[in-house]
C-alpha positions, 0 to 999 in steps of 0.5 A, spaced: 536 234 397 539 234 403 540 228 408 538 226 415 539 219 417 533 218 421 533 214 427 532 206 425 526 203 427 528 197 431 533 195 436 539 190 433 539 184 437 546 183 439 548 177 442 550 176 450 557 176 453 559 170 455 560 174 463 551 176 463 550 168 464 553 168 470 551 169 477 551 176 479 556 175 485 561 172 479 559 178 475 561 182 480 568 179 481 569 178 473 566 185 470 569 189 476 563 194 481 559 197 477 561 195 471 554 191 469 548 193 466 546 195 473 548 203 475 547 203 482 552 197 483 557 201 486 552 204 491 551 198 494 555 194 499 555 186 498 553 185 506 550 178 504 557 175 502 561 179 508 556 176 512 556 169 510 564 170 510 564 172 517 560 166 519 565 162 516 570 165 519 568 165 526 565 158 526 572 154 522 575 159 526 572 156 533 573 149 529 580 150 529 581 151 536 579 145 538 585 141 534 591 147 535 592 146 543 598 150 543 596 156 541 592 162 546 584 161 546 579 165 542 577 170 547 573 176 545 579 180 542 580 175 538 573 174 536 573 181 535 579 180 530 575 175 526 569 180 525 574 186 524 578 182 518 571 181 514 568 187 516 573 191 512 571 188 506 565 191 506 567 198 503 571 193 498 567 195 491 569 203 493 575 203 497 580 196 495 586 198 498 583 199 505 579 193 505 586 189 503 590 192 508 585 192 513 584 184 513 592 184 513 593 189 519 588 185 523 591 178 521 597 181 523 595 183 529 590 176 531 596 172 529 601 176 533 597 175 539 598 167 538 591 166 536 589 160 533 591 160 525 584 158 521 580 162 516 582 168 517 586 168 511 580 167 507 578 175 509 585 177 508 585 173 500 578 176 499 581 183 500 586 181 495 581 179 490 578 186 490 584 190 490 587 187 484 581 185 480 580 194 481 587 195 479 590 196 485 596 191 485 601 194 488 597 194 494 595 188 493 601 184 493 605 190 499 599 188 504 600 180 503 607 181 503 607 184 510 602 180 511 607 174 510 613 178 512 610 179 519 608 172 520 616 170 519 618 175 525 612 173 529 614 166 528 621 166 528 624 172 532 619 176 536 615 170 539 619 170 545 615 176 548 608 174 545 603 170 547 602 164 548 608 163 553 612 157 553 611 158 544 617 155 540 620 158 533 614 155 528 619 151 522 621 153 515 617 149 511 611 151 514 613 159 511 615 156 505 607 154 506 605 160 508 608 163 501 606 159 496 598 161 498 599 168 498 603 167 491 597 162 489 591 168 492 595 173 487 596 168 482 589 167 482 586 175 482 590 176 477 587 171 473 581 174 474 584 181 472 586 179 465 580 176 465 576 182 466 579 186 462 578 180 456 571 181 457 571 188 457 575 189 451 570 184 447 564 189 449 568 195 448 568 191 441 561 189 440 559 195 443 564 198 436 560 194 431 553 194 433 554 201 433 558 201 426 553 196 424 547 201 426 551 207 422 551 203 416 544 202 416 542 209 416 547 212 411 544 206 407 537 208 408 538 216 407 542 214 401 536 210 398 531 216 400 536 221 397 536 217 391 528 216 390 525 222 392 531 226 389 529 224 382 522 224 382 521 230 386 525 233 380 521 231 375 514 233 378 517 240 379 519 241 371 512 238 371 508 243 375 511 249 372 510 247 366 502 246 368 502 252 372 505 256 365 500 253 360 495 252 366 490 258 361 493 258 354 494 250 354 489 247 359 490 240 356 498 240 356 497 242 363 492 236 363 498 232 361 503 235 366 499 234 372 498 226 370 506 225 369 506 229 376 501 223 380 504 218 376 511 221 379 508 222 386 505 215 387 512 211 384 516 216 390 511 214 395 512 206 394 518 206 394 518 211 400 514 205 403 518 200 401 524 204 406 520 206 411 517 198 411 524 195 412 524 199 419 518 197 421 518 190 420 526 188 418 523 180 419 518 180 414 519 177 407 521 182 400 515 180 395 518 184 389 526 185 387 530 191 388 530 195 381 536 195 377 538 196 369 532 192 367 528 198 369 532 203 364 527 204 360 522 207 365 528 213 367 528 215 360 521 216 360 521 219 366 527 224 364 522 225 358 516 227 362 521 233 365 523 236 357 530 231 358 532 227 352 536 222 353 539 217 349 542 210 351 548 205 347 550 198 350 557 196 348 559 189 350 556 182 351 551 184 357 549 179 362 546 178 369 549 183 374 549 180 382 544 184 385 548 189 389 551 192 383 545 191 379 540 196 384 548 201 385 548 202 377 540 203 377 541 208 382 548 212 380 544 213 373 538 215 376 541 221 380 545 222 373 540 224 370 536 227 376 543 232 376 542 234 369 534 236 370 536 240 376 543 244 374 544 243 367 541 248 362 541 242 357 535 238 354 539 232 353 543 227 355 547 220 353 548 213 358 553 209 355 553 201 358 560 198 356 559 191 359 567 188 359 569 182 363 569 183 371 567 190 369 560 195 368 562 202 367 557 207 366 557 214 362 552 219 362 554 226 357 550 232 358 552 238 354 551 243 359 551 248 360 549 249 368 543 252 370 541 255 375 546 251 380 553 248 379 553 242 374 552 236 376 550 238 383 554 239 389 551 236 395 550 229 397 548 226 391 555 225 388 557 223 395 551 218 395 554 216 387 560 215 390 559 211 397 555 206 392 560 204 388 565 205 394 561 199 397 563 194 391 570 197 391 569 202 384 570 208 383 566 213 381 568 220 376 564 226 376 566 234 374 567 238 367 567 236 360 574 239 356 569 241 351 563 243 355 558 238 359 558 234 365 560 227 365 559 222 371 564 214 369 562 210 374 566 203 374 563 197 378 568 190 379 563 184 378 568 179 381 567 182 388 562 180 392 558 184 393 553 187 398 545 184 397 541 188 395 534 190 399 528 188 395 523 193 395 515 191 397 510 195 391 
């Protein structure tokens, strides 16, 4: 039977990044635009913030002049200055480098025409923020630098020919100052980089495992029903033609086969409902335990109702097995024996049970030769064999007997620990 892991029925909860409790506005620095669960983040242009830092501007601005009496007044080109350095910062989301340069250059020009120093520099650090929070550095760190670089010329040489007239050379310190807030404005955008790029990698990584998580779901699902419908199909196939034969010779052994095909059918679609129930309501409580070795006497009746005579031995001191590996032996013989019905020519077959300290190790012989496919099989449910003892870290041989036959050794480690296994609803 062929496996299509289908779709799971439920949504995994995942828990919430620490950056989705935050205000959008804070998102938007951290996560970087667009990088939210909204996609029209980068259409839109953050026109509230730049307002309101306008305002500010404009207003400390004026509250600024009042205290600085040296300097030239703010006349409407200096107001335009201020407005011109905050409305670059519009495009900030999509064009960083030109929102950075932008409030560089017209602080540049507002501080060269001797206007009053004041919160033009807080436009100038928000552009900075954009730009390297966007991964645009070197801007970033050429524009404050020309910025920095001007305010010296300005300060030391060239005020001589500039306004305000009768201006003196602004001291040292003051540009010592001046440099350690733009290193402290780049300082703390790069923080917010690194820190951006943190919290995208820890997504990337928690995107990685609910991924994982959900494939590993769905193998185990298909794994399940490959195993379950696989072997009782088998056996109500040998039924029906062994109805369909003896249907006008033998009316009462047809009888009999259609009884053994109900009886295979109504098992196959509980624990087909088991499955799909897990998917519908994964929350709800189990009410019977997952099958395992106890249920060995129900496989070889039904191998027998299919014409396949199988005989079991036990060696060792058997003892409970932990559930994961209990339901792993269960399943191995069961898609054993469901092998030598289908692609054996052979009409017995031997189970061998070896219990060894930390170790279960399961045999099953059939004599061969093969029938109408390859012995043994050859699609998914060898896969599906070894995936299950894969899981518990053992190891799973099948192919030819020397001497003829098939042979399937599986070795189940008992120290590990193992996965728990689903319990099934009847």
């Amino acid at each position: 039977m062929e496996e299509q892991p289908g779709r799971l029925g439920h949504r995994e909860s995942r828990p919430r990044a620490r950056h989705e409790s935050l205000p959008p506005w804070v998102r938007t620095w951290v996560q970087g635009p667009g990088g939210g669960a909204d996609p029209g983040a980068r259409s839109r242009l953050p026109w509230p913030s730049t307002l309101v830092l306008t305002a500010f501007v404009l207003g400390g601005s004026t509250f600024a002049a009042h205290n600085q009496g040296g300097r030239a007044s703010l006349d409407l080109f200096a107001r335009l200055l201020l407005v011109a350095s905050c409305a670059v910062l519009l495009p900030r989301h999509r064009r960083p480098v030109l929102a950075v340069f932008g409030s560089a250059g017209a602080a540049m020009v507002y501080l060269g025409a001797g206007y009053p120093y004041g919160p033009i520099f807080l436009a100038v650090a928000v552009g900075c923020f954009a730009a390297i929070v966007a991964g645009h550095r070197r801007a970033a760190w050429a524009a404050v630098g020309m910025l920095w670089l001007g305010h010296v010329l300005v300060a030391h040489w060239l005020y001589r020919w500039l306004p305000p007239s009768g201006d003196r050379p602004a001291p040292w310190g003051q540009e010592l100052a001046v440099a350690a807030w733009v290193l402290a404005i780049v300082a703390i955008a790069e923080l917010i980089r690194v820190r951006r790029e943190q919290w995208a990698r820890a997504g990337a990584e928690r995107a990685a495992a609910d991924r994982r998580r959900a494939d590993e779901e769905r193998l185990r699902i298909a794994r399940e029903l490959h195993d379950v419908l696989a072997h009782s199909i088998s056996v109500i196939n040998v039924q029906a033609g062994v109805g369909l034969a003896l249907l006008d010779s033998d009316p009462e052994q047809a009888r009999t086969a259609l009884s053994t095909i109900k009886s295979a059918s109504k098992e196959a679609l509980g624990e087909v409902r088991q499955v799909l129930d897990t998917l519908r309501a994964p929350g709800d409580a189990p009410r019977s335990p997952a099958p395992g070795l106890d249920r060995l006497p129900e496989l070889v009746e039904q191998a027998a109702t299919a014409g396949l005579t199988v005989e079991t031995t036990t060696t060792g001191e058997p003892r409970p097995l932990p559930p994961g590996a209990d339901l792993a032996a269960f399943r191995i013989v069961q898609e054993a024996l469901t092998n030598v019905v289908r692609h054996s020519g052979s009409r017995t077959a031997r189970v061998a049970l070896d219990h060894a300290p930390g170790l279960l190790e399961l045999r099953v012989d059939d004599d061969g030769p093969a029938g109408a496919g390859d012995a043994g099989g050859s699609g998914n449910g060898l896969i599906g064999m070894r995936e299950r003892a894969a899981a518990l870290g053992g190891t799973i041989e099948a192919g030819p007997r020397p001497d003829g036959g098939f042979r399937v050794v599986a070795r189940l480690p008992l120290t590990r620990t193992a996965p728990a296994a689903p319990r099934e609803t009847p």
